[in-house]
C-alpha positions as CSV (number, residue, x, y, z in Angstrom):
1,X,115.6,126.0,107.6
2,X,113.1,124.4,109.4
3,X,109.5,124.5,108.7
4,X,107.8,124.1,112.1
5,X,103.9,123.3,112.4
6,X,102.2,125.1,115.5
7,X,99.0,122.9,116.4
8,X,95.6,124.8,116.4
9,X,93.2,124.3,119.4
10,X,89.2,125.1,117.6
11,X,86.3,125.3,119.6
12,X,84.6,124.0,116.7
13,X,85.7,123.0,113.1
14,X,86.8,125.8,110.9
15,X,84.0,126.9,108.8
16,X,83.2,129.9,106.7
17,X,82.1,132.0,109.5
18,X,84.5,133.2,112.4
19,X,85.0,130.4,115.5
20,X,86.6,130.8,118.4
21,X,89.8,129.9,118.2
22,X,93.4,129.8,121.0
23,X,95.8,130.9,119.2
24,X,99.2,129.4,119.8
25,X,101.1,132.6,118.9
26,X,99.8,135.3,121.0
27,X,98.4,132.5,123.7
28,X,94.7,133.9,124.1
29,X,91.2,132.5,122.9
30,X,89.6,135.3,120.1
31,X,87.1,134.9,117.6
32,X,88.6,134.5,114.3
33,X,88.8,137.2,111.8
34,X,87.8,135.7,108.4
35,X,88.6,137.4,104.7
36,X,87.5,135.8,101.7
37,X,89.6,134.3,98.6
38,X,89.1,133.1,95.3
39,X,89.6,129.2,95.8
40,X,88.8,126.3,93.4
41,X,84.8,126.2,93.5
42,X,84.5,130.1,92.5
43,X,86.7,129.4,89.6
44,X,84.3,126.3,88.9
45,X,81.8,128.3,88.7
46,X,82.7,130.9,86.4
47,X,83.7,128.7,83.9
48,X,80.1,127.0,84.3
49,X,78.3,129.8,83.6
50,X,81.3,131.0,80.9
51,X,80.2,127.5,79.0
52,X,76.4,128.0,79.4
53,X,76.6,131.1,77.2
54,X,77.1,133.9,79.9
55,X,79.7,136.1,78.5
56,X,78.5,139.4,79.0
57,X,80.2,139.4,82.5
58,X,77.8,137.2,84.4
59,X,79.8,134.4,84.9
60,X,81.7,137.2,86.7
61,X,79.2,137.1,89.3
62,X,80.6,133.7,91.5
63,X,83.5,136.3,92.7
64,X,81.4,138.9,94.3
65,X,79.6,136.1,96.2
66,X,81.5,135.2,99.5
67,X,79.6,131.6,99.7
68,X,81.5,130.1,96.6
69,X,85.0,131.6,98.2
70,X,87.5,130.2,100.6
71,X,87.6,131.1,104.2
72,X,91.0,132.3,105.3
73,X,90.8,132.4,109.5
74,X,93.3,134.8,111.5
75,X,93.9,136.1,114.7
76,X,92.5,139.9,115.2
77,X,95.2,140.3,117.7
78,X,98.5,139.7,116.3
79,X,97.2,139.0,112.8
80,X,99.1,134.9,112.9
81,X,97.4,132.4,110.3
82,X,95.2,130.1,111.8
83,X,93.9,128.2,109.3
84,X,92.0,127.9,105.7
85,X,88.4,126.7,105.0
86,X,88.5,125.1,101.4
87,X,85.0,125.0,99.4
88,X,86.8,121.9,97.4
């Protein structure tokens, strides 16, 4: 089985807010939808602040804050990946 790469045409570079996007899959231009995930640089930072002597669920705190997270960008319309913003 084949594992077939569909090129993605950005107005702009992927980032961590939506962009305008074509998607290849549904064939229209919409403004990504974009959910959060846990990535690398969240992780990072919880064990940072797990080392500095925040135990008492602080170093919690990096996963409530979307800035530290990994953008995942999809199509609104038919819901097709279009692409991952990685923090790290």
């Amino acid at each position: 089985m084949a594992n077939t790469q569909v090129p993605v045409v950005t107005v702009g570079p992927l980032g961590d807010g939506p962009v305008q996007v074509f998607c290849p899959k549904c064939n229209q231009t919409v403004l990504s939808k974009v959910d959060y995930t846990s990535g690398l640089l969240t992780y990072l930072f919880c064990g940072g602040l797990f080392l500095c002597g925040f135990v008492l669920g602080c170093c919690l705190i990096p996963f409530c804050v979307d800035r530290l997270k990994n953008a995942k960008h999809t199509c609104p319309t038919c819901k097709a990946e279009l692409g991952v913003y990685k923090r790290l």
